[in-house]
C-alpha positions in Angstrom: 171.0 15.8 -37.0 167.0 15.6 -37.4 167.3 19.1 -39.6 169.8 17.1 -41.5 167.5 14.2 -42.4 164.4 16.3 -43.0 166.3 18.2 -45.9 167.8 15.1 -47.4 164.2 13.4 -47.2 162.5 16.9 -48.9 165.5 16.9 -51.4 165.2 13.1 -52.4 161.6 13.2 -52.7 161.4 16.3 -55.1 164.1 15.0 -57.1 162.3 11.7 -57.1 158.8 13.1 -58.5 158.7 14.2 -62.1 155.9 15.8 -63.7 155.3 16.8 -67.6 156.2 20.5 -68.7 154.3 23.0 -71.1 151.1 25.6 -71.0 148.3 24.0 -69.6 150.2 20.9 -67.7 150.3 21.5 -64.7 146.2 22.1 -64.6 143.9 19.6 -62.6 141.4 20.0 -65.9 142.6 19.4 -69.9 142.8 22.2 -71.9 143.0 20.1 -74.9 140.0 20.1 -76.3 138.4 23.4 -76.9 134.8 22.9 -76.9 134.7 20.7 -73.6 136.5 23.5 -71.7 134.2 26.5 -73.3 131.2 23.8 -71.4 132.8 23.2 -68.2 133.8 27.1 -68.0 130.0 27.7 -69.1 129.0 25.2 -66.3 131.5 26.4 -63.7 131.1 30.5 -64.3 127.1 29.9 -64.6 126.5 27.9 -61.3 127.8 30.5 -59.2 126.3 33.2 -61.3 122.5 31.7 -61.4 123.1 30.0 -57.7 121.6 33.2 -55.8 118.7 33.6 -58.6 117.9 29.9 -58.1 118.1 30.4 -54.3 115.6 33.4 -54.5 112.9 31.9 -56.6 113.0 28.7 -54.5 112.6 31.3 -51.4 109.6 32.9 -53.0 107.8 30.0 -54.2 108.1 28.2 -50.6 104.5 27.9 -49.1 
């Protein structure tokens, strides 16, 4: 009976939520624009990259 009304709920509610199709649509970020995503890639891919080098000159220069 409960089984019964969970799967009916699940099947209702994905049935009931549409979302748009197509390369890059189902991305939290827009891939429309070319240059803006070559910067936030840039911004993204070089945080984590120069994080530890950041981290390491801050360590050294500490008095």
């Amino acid at each position: 009976m409960l089984s019964a009304g969970v799967r009916r709920f699940a099947t209702s509610a994905i049935r009931r939520s549409h979302y748009e199709e197509g390369p890059g649509k189902n991305l939290p970020f827009s891939v429309d624009n070319k240059w803006r995503l070559l910067a936030m890639m840039c911004v993204f891919f070089g945080s984590g990259f120069g994080a530890p080098f950041f981290i390491v000159r801050h360590q050294l220069l500490k008095k």
